[in-house]
C-alpha positions in Angstrom: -26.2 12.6 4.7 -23.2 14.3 6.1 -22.1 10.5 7.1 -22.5 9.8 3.0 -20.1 12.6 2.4 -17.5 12.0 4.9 -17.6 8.1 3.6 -17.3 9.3 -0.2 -14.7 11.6 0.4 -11.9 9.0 2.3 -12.9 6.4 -0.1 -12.0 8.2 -3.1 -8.7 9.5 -1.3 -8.4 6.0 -0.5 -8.8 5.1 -4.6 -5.5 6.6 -5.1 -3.5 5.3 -2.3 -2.2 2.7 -4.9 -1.3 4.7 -8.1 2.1 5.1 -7.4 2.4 1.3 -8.5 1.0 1.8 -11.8 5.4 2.5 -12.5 5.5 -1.2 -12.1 3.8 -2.2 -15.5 6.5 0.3 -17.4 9.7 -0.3 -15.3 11.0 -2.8 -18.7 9.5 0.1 -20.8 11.5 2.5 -18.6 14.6 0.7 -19.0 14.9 0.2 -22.4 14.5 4.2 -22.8 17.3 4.7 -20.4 19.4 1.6 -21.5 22.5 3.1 -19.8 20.6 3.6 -16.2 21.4 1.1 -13.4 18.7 -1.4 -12.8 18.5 -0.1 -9.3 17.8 3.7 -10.4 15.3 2.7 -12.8 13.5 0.7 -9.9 13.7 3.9 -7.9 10.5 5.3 -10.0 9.0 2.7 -8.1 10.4 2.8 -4.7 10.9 6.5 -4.0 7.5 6.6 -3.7 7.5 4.3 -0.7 10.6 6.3 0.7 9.0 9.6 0.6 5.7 8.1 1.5 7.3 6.6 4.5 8.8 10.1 5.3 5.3 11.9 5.2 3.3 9.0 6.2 5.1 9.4 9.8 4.9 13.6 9.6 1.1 13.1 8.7 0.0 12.0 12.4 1.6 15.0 14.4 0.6 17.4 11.5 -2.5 16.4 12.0 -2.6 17.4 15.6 -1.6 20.8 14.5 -3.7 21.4 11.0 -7.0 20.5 9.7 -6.8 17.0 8.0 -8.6 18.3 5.3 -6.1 20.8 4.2 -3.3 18.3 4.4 -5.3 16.0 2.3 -5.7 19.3 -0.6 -1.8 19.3 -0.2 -1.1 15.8 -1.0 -3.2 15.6 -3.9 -2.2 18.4 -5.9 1.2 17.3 -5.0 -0.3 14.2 -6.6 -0.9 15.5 -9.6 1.7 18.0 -10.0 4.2 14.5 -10.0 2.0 12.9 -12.6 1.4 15.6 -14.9 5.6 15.9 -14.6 6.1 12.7 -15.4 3.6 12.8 -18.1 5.5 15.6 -19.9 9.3 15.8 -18.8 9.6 12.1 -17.6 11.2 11.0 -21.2 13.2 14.0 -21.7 15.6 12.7 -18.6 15.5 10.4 -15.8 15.8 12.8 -13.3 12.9 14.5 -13.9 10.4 11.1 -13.5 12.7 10.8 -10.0 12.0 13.7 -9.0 7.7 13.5 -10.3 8.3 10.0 -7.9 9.2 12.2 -5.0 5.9 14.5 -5.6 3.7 11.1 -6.0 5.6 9.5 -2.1 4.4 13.0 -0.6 0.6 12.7 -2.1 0.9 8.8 -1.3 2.4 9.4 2.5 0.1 11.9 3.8 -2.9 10.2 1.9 -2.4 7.1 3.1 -2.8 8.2 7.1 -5.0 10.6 6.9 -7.5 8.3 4.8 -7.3 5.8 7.9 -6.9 8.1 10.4 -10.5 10.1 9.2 -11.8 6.5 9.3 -10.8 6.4 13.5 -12.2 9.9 13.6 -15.4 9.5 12.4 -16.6 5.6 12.8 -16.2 3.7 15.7 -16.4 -0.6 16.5 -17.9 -2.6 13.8 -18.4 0.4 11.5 -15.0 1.2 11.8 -13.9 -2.5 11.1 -16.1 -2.4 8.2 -14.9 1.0 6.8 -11.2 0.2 7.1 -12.1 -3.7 4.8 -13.9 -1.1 2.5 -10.8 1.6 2.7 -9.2 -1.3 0.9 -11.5 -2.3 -1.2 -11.7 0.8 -2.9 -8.0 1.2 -2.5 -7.5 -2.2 -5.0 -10.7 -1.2 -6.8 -9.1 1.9 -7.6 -5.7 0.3 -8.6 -7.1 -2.4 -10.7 -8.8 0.7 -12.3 -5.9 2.6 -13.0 -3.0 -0.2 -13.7 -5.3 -1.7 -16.7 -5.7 1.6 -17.9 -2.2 3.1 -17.4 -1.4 -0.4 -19.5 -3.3 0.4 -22.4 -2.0 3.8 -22.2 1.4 2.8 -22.3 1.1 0.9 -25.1 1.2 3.8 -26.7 4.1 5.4 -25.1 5.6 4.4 -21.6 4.9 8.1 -20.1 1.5 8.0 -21.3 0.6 5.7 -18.4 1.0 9.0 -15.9 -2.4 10.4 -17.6 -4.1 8.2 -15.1 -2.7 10.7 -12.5 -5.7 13.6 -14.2 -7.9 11.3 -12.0 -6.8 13.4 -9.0 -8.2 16.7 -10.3 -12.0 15.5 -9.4 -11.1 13.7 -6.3 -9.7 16.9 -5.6 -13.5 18.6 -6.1 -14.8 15.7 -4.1 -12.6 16.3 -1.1 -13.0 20.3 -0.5 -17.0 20.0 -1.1 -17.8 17.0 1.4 -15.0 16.7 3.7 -15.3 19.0 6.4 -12.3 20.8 8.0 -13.6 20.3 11.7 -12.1 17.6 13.9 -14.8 15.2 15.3 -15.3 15.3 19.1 -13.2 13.1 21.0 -13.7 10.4 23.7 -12.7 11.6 26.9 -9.3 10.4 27.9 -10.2 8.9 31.0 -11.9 6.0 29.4 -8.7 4.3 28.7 -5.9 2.8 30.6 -2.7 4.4 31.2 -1.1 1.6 29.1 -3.4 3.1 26.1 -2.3 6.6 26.6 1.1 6.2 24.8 2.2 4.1 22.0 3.1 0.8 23.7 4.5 -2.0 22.6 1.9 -4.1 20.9 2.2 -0.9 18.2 5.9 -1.5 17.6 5.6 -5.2 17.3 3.1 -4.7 14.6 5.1 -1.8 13.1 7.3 -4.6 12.6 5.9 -7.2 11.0 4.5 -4.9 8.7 7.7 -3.7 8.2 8.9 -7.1 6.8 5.4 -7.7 5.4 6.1 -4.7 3.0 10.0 -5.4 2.7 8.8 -9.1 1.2 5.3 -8.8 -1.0 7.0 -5.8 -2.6 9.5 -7.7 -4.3 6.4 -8.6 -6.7 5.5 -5.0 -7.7 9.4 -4.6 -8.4 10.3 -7.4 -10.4 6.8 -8.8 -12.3 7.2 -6.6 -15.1 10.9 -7.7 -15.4 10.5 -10.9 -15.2 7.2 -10.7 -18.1 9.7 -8.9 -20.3 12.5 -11.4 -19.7 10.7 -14.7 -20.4 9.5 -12.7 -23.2 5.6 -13.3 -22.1 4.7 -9.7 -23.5 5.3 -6.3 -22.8 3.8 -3.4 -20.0 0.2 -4.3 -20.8 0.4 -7.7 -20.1 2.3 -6.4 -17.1 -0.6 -4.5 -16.0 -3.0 -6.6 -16.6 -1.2 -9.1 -14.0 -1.3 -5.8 -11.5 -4.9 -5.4 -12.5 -5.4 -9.1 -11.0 -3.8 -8.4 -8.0 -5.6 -5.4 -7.5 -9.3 -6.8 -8.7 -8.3 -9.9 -6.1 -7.6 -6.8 -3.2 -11.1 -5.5 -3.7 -13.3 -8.6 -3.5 -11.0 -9.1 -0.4 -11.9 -5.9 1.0 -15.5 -6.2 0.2 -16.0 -9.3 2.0 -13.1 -8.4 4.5 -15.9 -8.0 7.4 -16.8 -11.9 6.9 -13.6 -13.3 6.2 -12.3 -11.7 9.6 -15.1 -13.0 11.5 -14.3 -16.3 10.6 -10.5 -16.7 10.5 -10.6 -14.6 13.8 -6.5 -14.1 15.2 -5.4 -16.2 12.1 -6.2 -13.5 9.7 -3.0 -12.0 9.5 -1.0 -15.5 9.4 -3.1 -16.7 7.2 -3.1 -13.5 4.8 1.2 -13.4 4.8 0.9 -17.5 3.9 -1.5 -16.7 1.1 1.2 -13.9 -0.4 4.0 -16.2 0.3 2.3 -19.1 -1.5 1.6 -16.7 -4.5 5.4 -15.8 -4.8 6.1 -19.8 -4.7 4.2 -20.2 -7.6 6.4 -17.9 -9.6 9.5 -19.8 -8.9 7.7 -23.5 -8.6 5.7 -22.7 -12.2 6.7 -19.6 -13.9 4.4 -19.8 -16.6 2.0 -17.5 -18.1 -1.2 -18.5 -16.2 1.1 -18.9 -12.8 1.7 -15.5 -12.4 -2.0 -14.3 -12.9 -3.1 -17.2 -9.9 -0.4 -15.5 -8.2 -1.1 -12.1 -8.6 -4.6 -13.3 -7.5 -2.9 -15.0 -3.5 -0.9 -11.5 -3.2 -3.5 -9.6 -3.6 -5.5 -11.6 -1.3 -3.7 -11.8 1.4 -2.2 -7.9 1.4 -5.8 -7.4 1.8 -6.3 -9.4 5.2 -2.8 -8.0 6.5 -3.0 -4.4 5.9 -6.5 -3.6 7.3 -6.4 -6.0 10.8 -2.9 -4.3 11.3 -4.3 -0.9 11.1 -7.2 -1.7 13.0 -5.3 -3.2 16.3 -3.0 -0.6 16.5 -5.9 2.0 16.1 -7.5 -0.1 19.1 -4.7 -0.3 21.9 -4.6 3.6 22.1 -6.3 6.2 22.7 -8.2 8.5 20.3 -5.7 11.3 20.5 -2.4 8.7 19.1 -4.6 6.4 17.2 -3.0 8.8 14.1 0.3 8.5 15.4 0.0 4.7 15.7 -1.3 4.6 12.3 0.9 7.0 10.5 3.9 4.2 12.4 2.3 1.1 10.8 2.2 3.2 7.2 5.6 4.4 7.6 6.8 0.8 8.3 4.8 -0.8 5.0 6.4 2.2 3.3 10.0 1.5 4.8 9.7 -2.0 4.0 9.0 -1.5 0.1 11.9 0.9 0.0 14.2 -1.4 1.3 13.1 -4.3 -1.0 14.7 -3.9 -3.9 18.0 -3.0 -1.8 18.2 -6.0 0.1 16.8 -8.7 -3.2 19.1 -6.9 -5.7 22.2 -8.1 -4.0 20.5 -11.9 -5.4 22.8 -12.1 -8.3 22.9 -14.9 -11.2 24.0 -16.2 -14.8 20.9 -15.0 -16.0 18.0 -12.1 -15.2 15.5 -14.7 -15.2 17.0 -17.0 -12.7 18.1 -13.7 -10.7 14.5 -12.8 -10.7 13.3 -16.3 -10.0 15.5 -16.6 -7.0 14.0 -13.7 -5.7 10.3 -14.9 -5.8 10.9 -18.0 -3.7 13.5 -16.4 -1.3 10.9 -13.9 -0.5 8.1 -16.7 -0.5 10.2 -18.7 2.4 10.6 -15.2 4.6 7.2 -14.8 4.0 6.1 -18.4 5.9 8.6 -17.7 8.1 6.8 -14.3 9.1 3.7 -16.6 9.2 4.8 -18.4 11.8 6.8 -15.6 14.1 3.3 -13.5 13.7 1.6 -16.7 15.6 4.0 -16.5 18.4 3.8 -12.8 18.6 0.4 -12.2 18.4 0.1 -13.7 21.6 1.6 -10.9 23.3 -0.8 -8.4 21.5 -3.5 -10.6 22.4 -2.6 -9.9 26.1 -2.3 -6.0 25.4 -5.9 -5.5 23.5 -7.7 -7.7 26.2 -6.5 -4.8 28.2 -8.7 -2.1 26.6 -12.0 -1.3 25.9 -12.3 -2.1 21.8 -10.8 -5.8 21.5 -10.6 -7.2 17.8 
């Protein structure tokens, strides 16, 4: 029973890890209310978020160390929720208050974000673990698709009224003080480990990078979709979300089979999971129409799926116990670095028109993207060579 609780309390944290993106469906909305805002400020509701998130994603693992997990997890999510009700309220009376509502959201998303992975390494352990983290991102899609088709609707009422979705943090809120317990689980005795295990080694930082340009290059859809719907004048923010809602619905059957779908692709899940996103983002540029960019939402959110989980899980693997939060809170800081970045490096992508702009911008980041493929091959070798050092190989 106490199990049960543990498993429903990271799970529903994990439900939230993805709200933050529910600003992609209303960027266009966003932009028309603040005509006279640079397109790179606007899309700053979106990435601050991922800045801040990269900021507190990395605190989260020492802090950890230092205060119960479950007190840093009440933190985060009425830090949550104090950003969304902000937004919700004072987001159209001036830009800089939905900026600063994004900064609250990056903490809650940061901290949330390790810790819910990080309880996962705590409390499970092998297969259980493997098949908590597919679920961890399961729910994490479920709970997107979830709350981008309703912060759609919503905000076809009014742009801001999409933040109501954030009210969904007040009972996950109840959830997590009643069945999350503020003791750390015993740990495995050091000694059981390699020296090589008992410090961050290498194999951590390779994967902090690719995850790092993993995140720089699938962002670029979260960023620009909604732009690109309004300037091929497909619809407005609900069709917008409803392509999010694909992504994210495709994420959680992922997830949900993610156990199986490992087992079988083996050392080619993460290749094969960056080619799927990069094919996606080819599709935009190669098709562009309507039905294009719902398949495509569909291969993104397939392959973030495979990537993010079987990164986690080898870096949780080549260290020990006492880093594996450290290692994590690296990996999340690097996915959150990347999507920062994102829109700074595509934005210098300049055309005649927006919708060739953003066009160019799909299949540039859909050529990085098998390019990562392929480096990935040739580096997982060496992290092959590191995890056949310890005790828990993938």
């Amino acid at each position: 029973m106490e199990t049960k609780k543990i498993k429903l309390a990271i799970l529903s944290i994990s439900s939230l890890l993805m709200i933050s993106m529910t600003a992609s469906a209303i960027l266009g909305d966003i932009w028309l209310h603040f005509p006279d805002a640079p397109e790179s400020l606007i899309q700053m509701v979106l990435t601050l978020p991922a800045l801040l998130g990269l900021i507190f994603a990395f605190a989260a693992g020492p802090a950890s160390m230092r205060i119960s997990k479950k007190s840093l997890v009440i933190f985060s999510l009425s830090s949550g929720l104090i950003g969304g009700l902000m937004a919700l309220i004072l987001g159209p009376l001036g830009l800089g208050f939905l900026l600063f509502a994004s900064i609250l959201i990056g903490v809650a998303q940061g901290f949330n974000a390790t810790l819910s992975m990080a309880l996962i390494t705590d409390y499970f352990r092998g297969q259980e673990r493997s098949a908590m983290m597919g679920l961890q991102s399961a729910f994490l899609n479920g709970g997107s698709m979830v709350f981008l088709f309703t912060s759609g609707l919503l905000a076809n009422f009014k742009w801001n009224h999409a933040y109501l979705v954030y009210l969904a943090f007040l009972p996950i809120l109840f959830i997590v003080i009643k069945n999350l317990p503020h003791d750390l689980p015993v740990k495995q005795s050091h000694s059981e480990y390699p020296d090589n295990a008992k410090k961050l080694n290498a194999s951590v930082y390779l994967m902090a990078l690719f995850i790092f340009l993993f995140g720089s290059f699938f962002f670029v859809f979260q960023t620009n979709i909604a732009l690109l719907v309004v300037s091929k004048g497909y619809g407005d923010a609900t069709l917008s979300g409803m392509i999010n809602t694909a992504l994210a619905a495709s994420g959680m059957v992922t997830g949900i089979c993610y156990g199986k779908i490992k087992e079988r692709l083996k050392i080619r899940t993460i290749p094969f999971g960056i080619a799927a996103v990069g094919l996606g983002m080819g599709l935009i540029y190669l098709v562009g129409s309507l039905p294009s960019l719902f398949v495509s939402a569909i291969l993104v959110g397939f392959g973030i799926s495979l990537v993010m989980p079987t990164g986690f899980y080898i870096a949780a693997n080549v260290v020990e116990n006492r880093l594996q939060p450290t290692a994590i809170a690296l990996l999340t800081a690097a996915v959150n670095l990347g999507m920062f970045v994102s829109p700074l490096l595509f934005n210098m992508i300049n055309f005649q028109t927006v919708e060739s702009t953003l066009l160019m911008k799909f299949i540039i980041a859909s050529i990085a993207l098998f390019i990562l493929a392929i480096a990935f091959v040739f580096g997982n070798r060496y992290i092959l060579k590191m995890q056949r050092q310890q005790k828990s190989p993938l």
